[in-house]
C-alpha positions as CSV (number, residue, x, y, z in Angstrom):
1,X,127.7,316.1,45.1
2,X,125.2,316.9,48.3
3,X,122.4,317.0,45.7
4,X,123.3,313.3,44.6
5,X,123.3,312.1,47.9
6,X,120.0,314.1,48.7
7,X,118.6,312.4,45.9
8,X,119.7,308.9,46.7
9,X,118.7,309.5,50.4
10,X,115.3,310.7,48.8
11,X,114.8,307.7,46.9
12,X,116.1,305.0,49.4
13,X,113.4,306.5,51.9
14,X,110.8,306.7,49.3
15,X,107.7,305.2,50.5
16,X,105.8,304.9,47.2
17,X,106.3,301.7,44.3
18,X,105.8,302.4,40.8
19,X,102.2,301.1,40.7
20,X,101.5,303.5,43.6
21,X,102.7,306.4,41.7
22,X,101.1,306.0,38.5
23,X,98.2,304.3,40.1
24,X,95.2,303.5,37.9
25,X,96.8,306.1,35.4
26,X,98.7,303.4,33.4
27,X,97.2,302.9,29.3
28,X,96.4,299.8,28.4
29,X,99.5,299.5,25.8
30,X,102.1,299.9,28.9
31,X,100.3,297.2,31.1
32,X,103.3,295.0,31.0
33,X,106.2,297.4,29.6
34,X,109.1,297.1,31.6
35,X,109.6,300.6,32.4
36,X,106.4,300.5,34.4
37,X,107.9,297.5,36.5
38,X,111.7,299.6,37.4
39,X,112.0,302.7,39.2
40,X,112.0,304.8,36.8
41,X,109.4,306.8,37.7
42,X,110.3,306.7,41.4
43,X,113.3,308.4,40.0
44,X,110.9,311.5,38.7
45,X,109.2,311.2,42.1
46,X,112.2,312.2,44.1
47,X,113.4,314.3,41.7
48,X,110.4,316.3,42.4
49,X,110.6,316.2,45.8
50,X,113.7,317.5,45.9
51,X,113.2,320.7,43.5
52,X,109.5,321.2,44.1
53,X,108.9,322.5,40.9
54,X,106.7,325.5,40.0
55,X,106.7,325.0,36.1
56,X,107.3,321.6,34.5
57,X,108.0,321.6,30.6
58,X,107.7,317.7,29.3
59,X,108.5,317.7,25.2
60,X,107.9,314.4,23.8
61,X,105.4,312.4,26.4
62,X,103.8,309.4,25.9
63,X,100.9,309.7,28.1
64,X,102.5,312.0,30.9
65,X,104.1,309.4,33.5
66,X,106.8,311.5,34.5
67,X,105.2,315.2,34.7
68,X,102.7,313.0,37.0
69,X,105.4,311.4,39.2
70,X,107.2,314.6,39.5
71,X,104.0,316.5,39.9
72,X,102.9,314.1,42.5
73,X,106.7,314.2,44.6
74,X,106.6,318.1,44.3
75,X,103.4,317.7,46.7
76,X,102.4,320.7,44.3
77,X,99.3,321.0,42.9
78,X,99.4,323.9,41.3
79,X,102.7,323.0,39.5
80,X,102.3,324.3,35.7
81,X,102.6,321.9,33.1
């Protein structure tokens, strides 16, 4: 339960919007998708802030929006992917 609450805290602070996380990242096929406009990739941000992953294993990705968010929230850059 302290985890959930961690991770809500995480995300109400979060300082970063969707566009801001994916930045300039975004294919031209998900310009206006709606999972680019909720937080669903806030949600991977924050979920990397609170584990700070090492290793990252994504099996099916599109084009890699949520190893980048959680990549990006682990403040990581050597996290293996």
């Amino acid at each position: 339960m302290e985890i959930l609450k961690e991770l809500f805290e995480l995300k109400k602070n979060c300082p970063l919007t969707e566009e801001q996380i994916l930045s300039d990242q975004v294919h031209e096929l998900d310009k206006d998708a709606i999972y680019i406009k909720e937080d669903t990739y806030v949600w991977y941000y924050v979920l990397g802030q609170l584990f700070k992953p090492k290793s990252i294993l994504e099996i099916g990705t599109r084009f890699g929006y949520s190893l980048k968010s959680m990549i990006l929230g682990s403040g990581n850059k050597n996290v293996e992917a």
